[in-house]
Backbone as a ProteinNet text record, in pm:
[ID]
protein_1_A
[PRIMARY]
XXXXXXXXXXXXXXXXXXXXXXXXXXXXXXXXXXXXXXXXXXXXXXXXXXXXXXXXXXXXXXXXXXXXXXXXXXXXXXXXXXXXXXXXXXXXXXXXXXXXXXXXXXXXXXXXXXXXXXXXXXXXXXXXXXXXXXXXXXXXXXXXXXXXXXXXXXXXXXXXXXXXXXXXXXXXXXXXXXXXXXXXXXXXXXXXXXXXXXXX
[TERTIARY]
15090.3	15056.8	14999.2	14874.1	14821.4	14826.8	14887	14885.2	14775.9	14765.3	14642.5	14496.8	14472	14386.8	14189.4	14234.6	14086.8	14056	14139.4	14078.8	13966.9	14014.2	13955.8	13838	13764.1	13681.7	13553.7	13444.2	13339.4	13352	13530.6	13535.4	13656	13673.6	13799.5	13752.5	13636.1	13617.7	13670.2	13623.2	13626	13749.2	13824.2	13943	14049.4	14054.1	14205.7	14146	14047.5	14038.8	13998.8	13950.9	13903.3	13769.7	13669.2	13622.6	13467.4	13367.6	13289.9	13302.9	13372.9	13384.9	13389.4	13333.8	13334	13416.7	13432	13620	13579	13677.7	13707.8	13820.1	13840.1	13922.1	14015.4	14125.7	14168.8	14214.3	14175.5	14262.5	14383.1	14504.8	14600.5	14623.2	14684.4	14729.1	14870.7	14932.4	15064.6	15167.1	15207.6	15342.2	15225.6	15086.7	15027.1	14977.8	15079.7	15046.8	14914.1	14753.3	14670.1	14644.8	14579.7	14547.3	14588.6	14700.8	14806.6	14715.1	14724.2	14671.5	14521.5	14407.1	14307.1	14248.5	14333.8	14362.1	14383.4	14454.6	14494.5	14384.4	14317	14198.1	14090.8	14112	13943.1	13990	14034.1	14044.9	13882.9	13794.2	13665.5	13607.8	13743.3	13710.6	13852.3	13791.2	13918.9	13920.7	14065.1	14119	14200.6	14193.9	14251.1	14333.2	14446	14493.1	14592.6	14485	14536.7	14626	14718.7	14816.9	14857.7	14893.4	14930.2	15108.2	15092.9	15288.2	15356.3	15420.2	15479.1	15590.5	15692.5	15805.4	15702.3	15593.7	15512.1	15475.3	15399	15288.4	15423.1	15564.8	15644.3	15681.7	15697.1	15715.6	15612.3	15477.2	15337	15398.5	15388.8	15451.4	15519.2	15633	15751	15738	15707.3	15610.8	15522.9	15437.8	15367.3	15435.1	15518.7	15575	15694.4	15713.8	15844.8	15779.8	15675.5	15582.7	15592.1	15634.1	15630.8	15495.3	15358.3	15217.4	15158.6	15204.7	15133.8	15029.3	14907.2	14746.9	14758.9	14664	14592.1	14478	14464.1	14331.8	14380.7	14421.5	14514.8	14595	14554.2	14609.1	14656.9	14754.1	14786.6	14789.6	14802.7	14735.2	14769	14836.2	14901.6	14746.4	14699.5	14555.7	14568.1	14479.7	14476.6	14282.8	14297.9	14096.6	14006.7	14059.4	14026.2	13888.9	13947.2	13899.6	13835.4	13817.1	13752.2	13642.3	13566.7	13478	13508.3	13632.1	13677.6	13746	13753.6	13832.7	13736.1	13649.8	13553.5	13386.1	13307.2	13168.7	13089.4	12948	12829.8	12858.3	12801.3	12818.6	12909.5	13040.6	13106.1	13233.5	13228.2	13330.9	13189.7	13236	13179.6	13202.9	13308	13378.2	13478.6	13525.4	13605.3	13736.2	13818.2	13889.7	13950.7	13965.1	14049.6	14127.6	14261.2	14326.4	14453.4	14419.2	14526.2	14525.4	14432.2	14429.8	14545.3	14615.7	14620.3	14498.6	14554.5	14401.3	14420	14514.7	14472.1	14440.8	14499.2	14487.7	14426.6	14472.7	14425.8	14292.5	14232.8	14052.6	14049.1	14150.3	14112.9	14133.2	14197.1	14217.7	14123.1	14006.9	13914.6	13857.6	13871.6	13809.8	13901.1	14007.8	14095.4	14098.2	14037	14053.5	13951.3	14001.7	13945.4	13783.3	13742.4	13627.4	13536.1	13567	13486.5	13376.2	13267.5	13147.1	13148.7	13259.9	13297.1	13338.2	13385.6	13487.6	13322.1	13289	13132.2	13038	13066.2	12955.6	13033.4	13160.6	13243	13224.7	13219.5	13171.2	13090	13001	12859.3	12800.2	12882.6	12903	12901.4	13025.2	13087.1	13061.1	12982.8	12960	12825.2	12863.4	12763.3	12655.6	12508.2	12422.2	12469.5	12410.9	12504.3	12657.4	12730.3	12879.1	12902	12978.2	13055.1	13177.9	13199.3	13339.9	13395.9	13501.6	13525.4	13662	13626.3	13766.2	13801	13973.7	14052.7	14114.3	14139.5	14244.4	14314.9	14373.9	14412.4	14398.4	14350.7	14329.8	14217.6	14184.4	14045.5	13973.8	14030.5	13968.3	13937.1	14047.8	13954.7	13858.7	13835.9	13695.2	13555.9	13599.5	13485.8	13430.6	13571.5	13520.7	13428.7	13492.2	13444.5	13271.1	13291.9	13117.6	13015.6	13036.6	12989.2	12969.4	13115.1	13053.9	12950.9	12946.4	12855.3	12767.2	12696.2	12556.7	12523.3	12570.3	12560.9	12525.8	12572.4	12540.6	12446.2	12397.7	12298.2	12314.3	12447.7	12554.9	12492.3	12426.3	12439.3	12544.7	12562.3	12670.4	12617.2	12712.1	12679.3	12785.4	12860.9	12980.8	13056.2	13072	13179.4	13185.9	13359.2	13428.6	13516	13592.5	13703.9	13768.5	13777.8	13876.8	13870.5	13928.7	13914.9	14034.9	14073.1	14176.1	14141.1	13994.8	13946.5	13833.2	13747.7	13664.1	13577.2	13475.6	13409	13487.4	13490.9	13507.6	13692.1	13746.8	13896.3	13891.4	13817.3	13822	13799.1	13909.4	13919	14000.1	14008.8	14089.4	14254.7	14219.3	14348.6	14425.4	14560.2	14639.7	14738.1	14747.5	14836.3	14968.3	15071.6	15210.9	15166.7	15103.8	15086.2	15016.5	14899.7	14832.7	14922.5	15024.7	15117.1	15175.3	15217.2	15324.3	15224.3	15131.6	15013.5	14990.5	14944.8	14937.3	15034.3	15159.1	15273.8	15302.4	15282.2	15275.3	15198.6	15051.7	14950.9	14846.6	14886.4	14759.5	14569.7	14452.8	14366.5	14357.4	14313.3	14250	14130.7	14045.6	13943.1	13857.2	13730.5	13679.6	13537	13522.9	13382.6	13339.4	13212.5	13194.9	13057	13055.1	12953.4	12902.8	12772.4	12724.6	12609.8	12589.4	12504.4	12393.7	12292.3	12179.9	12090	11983	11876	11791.2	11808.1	11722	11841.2	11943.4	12057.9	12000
10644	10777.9	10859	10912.5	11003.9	11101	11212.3	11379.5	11400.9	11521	11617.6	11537.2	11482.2	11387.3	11480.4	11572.6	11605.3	11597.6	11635.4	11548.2	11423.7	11331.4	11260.1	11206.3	11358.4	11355.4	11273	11237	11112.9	11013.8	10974.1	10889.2	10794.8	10816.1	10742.3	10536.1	10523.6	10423.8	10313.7	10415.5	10377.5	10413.2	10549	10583.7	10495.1	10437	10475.9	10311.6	10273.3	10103.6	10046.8	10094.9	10017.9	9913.7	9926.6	9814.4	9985	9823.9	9924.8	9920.2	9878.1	9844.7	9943.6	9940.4	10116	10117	10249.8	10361.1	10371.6	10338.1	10367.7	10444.9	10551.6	10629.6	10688.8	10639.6	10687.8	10824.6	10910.5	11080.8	11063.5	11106.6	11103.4	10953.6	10910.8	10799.8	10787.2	10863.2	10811	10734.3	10602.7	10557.6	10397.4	10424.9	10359.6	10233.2	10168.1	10026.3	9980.3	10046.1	10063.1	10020.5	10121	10105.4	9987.1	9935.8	9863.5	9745.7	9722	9590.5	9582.1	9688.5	9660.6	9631.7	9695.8	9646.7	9490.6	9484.4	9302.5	9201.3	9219.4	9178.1	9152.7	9303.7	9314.4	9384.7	9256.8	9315.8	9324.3	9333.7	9360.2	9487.3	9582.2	9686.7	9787.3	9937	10024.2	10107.9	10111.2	10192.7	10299.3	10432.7	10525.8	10603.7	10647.6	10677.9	10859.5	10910.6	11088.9	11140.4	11186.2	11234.8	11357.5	11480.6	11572.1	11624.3	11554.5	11575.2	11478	11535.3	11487.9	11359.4	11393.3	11292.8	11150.7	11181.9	11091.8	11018.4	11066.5	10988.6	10900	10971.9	10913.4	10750.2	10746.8	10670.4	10556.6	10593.4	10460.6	10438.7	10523.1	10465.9	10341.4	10410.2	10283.3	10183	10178.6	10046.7	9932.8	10010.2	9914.7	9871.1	9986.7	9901.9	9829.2	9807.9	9713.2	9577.3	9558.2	9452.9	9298.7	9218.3	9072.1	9116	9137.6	9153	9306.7	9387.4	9541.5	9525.2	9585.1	9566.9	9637.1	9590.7	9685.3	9742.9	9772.9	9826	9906.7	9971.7	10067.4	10179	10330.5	10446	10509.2	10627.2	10719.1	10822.7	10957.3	11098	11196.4	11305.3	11407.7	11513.9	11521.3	11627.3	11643.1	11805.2	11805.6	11823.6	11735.8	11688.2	11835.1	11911.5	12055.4	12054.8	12026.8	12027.1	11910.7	11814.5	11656.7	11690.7	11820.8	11810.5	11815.3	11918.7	11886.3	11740.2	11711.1	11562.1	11458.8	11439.5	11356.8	11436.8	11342.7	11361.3	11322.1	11382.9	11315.8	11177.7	11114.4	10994.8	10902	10930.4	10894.4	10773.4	10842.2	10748	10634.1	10534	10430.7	10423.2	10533.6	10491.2	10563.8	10648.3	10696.8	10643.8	10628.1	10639.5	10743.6	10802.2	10890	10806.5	10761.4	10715.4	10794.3	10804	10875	11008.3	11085.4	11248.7	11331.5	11405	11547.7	11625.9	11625.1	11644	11823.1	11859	12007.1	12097	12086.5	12093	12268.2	12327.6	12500.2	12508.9	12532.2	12606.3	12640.1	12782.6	12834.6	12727.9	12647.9	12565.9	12450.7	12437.3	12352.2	12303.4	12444.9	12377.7	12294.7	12260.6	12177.1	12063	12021.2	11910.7	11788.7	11685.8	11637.3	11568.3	11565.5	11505.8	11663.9	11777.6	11916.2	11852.9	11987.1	11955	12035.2	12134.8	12166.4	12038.4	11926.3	11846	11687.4	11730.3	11625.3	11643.1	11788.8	11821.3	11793.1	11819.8	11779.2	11630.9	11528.1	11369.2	11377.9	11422.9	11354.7	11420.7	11474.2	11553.3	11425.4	11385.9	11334.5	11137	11130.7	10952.5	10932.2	10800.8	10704	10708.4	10698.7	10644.4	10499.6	10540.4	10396.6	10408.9	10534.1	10538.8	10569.7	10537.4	10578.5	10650.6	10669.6	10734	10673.4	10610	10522	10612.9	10644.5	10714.9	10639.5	10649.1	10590.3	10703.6	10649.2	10752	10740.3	10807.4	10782.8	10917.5	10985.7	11130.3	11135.3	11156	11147.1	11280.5	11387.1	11498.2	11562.8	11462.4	11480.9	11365	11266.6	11154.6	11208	11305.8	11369.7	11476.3	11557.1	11662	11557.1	11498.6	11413.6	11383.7	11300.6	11282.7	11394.6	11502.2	11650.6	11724.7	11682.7	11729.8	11677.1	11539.5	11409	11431.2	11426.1	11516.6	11609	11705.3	11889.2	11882.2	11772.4	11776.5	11649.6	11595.2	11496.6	11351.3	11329.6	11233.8	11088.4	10975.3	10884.4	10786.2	10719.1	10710.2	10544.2	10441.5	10295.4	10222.1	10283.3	10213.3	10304	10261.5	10347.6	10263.4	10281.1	10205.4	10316.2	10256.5	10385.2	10303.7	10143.9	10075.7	9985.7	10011.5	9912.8	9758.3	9770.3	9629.4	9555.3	9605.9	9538.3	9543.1	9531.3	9531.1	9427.6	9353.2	9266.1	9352.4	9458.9	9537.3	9515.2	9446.8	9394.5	9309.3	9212.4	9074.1	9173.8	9179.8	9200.7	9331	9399.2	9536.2	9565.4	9665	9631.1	9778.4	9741.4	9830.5	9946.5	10020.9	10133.8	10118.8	10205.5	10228.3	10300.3	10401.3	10479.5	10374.3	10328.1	10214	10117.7	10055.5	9963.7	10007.8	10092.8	10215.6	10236.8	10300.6	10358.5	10217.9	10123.2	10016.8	9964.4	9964.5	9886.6	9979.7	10115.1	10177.5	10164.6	10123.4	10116.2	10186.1	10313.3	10366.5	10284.9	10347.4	10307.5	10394.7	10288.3	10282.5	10343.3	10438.3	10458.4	10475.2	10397.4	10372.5	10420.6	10515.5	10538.7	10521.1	10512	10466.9	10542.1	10643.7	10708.6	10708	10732	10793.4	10924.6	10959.6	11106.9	11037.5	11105.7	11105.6	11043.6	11018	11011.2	11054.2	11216.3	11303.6	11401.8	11371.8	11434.1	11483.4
10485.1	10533.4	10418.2	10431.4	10330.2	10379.7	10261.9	10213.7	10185.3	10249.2	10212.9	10220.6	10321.9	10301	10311.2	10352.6	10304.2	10168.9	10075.2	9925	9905.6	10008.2	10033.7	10076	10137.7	10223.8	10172.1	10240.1	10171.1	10081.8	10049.9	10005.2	10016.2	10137	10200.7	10183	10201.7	10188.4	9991.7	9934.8	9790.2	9730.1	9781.6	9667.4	9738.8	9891.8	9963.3	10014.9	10094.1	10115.6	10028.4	9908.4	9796.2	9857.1	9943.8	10027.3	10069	10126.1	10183.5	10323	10367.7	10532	10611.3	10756.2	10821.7	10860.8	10917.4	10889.3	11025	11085.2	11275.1	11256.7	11369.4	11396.2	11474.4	11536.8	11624	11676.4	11705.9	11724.1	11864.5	11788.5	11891.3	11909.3	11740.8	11763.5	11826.7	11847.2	11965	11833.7	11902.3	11796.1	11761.3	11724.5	11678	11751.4	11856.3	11866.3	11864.6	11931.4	11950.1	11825.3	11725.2	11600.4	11529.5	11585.2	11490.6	11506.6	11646.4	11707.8	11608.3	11664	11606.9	11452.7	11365.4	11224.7	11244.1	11272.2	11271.7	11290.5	11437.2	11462.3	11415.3	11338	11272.8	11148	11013.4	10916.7	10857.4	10905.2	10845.4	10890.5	10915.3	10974	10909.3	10853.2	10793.7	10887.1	10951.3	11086.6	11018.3	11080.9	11065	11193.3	11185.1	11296.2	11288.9	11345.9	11344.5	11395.8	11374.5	11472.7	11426.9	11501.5	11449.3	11480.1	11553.3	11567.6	11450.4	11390.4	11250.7	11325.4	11404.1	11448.6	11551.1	11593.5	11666.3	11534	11438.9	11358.2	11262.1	11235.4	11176.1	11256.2	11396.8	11456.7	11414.9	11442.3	11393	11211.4	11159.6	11031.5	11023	11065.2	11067.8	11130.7	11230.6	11327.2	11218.8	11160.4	11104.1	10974	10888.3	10749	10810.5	10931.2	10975.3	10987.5	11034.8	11053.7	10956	10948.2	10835	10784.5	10825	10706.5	10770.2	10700.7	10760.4	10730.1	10813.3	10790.5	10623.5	10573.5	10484.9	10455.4	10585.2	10639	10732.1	10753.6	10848.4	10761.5	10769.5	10705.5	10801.2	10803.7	10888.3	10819.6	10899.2	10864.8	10953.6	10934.5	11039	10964.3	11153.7	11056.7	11250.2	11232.8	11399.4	11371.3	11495.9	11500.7	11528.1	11566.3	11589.7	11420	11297.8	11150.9	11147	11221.6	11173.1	11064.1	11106.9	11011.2	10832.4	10806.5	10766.3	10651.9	10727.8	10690.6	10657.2	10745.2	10687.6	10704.2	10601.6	10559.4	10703.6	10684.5	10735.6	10759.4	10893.1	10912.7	10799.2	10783.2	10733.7	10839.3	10938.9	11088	11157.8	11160.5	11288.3	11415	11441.1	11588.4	11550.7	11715.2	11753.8	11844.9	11845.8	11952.8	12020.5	12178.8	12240.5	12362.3	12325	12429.1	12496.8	12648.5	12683.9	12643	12605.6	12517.9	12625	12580.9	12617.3	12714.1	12911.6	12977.3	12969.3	12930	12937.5	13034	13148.5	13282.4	13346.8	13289	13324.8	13271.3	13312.2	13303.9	13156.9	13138.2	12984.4	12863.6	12912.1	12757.2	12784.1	12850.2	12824	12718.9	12665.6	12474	12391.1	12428.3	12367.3	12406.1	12531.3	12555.6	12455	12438.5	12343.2	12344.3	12474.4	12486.3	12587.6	12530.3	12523.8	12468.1	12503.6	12415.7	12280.9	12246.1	12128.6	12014.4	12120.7	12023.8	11987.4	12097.4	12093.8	11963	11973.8	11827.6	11757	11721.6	11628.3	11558.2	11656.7	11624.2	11611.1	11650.6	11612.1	11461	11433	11285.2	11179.1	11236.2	11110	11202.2	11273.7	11346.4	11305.7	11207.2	11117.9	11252.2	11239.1	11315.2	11398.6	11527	11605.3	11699	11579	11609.3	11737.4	11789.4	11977.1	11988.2	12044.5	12125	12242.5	12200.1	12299.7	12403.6	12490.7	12550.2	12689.4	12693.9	12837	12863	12952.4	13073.9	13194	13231.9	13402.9	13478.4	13446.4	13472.7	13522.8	13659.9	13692	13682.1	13684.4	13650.9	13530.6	13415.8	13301.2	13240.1	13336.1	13313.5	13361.8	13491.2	13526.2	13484.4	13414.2	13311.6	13199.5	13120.9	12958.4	13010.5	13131.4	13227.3	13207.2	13277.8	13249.6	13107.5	12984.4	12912.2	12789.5	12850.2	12783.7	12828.3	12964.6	12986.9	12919.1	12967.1	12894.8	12754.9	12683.9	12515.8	12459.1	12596.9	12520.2	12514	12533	12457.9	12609.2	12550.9	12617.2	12648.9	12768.5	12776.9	12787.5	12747.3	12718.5	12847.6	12859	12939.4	13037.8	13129	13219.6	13317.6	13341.3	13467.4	13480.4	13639	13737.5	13706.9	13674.7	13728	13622.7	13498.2	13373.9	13388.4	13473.3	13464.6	13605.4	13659.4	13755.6	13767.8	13654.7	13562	13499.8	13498.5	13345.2	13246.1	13212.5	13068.9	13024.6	13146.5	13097.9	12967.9	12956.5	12848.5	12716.9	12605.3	12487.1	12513.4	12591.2	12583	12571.3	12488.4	12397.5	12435.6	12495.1	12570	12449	12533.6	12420.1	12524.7	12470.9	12527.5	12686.9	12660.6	12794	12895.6	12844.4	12951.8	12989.8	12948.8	12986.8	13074.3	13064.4	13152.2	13296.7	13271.9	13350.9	13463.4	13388.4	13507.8	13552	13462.2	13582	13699.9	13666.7	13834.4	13881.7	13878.2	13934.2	13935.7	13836.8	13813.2	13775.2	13798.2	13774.8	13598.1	13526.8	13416.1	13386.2	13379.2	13363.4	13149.7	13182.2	13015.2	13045.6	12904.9	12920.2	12754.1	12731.3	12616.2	12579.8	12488.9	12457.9	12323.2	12351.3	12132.9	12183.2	12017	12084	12089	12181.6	12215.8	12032.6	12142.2	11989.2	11928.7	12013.6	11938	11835.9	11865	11755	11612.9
[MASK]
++++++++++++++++++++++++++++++++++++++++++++++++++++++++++++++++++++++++++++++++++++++++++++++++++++++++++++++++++++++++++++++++++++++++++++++++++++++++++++++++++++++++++++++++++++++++++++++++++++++++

């Protein structure tokens, strides 16, 4: 877990992975498993995982230093994404993750929700040329909001399903705590997969 990690900023790759490999990101990493998994997979890849509730992000901590080989390519970071710019440089992220966000349900707090078009400019701030935003859910009214505000800002969209576990886009997808939960009741899965436009 890194302190104060905007210190860090444009050079998370060199001071903290020691490596040039691109920095993926999860916001609202939860108790990590997600992140955890994808470190493992793809150690040719430096994963970062945001959380701003201190007793949540403590939980992914301990998860992974309990582990027989903790990635070492995998950091954690209590930062709220509201600042991403902040935190990291110009095309400095390859990829986003938003799983399961906080849908934010009342009208006025729209700007908080995490796939706003406040939070869109926000990525595409700080997302390497190429970079995506990969977001899930089970919330259909905030997939159709995230839809709307991916138009409205430009943002092409590469992927989208209603029904990700009944799907082509099932093979390789990698489940969090809530999605486990989410489908053993039967909820539908929904994945959309965006980057900004290319006149950005």
């Amino acid at each position: 877990m890194i302190d104060e990690p905007v210190r860090f900023r444009g050079c998370f790759k060199e001071r903290l992975f020691r490596n040039d490999h691109p920095v993926y990101v999860e916001i609202g990493c939860g108790k990590g498993s997600f992140i955890n998994a994808l470190a493992h997979l793809h150690p040719e890849n430096n994963y970062i995982g945001i959380e701003k509730m201190s007793s949540v992000l403590l939980r992914a901590v301990q998860k992974a230093e309990a582990q027989e080989e903790a990635p070492s390519n995998l950091l954690f970071m209590r930062f709220d994404a509201e600042r991403i710019t902040e935190l990291f440089a110009e095309g400095e992220v390859s990829g986003i993750y938003l799983n399961f966000s906080d849908p934010w349900p009342k009208d006025r707090h729209h700007k908080r929700r995490l796939t706003s078009r406040e939070f869109l400019k926000r990525y595409e701030a700080v997302l390497a040329p190429g970079g995506c935003v990969e977001f899930k859910t089970d919330n259909t009214a905030l997939f159709d909001f995230s839809l709307e505000e991916a138009e409205a800002s430009g943002w092409e969209i590469i992927l989208m399903t209603r029904d990700l576990h009944h799907s082509p886009y099932k093979e390789g997808n990698i489940m969090t705590e809530y999605e486990d939960r989410f489908v053993t009741l039967g909820n539908r899965i929904m994945k959309l997969v965006m980057k900004p436009g290319e006149d950005r």
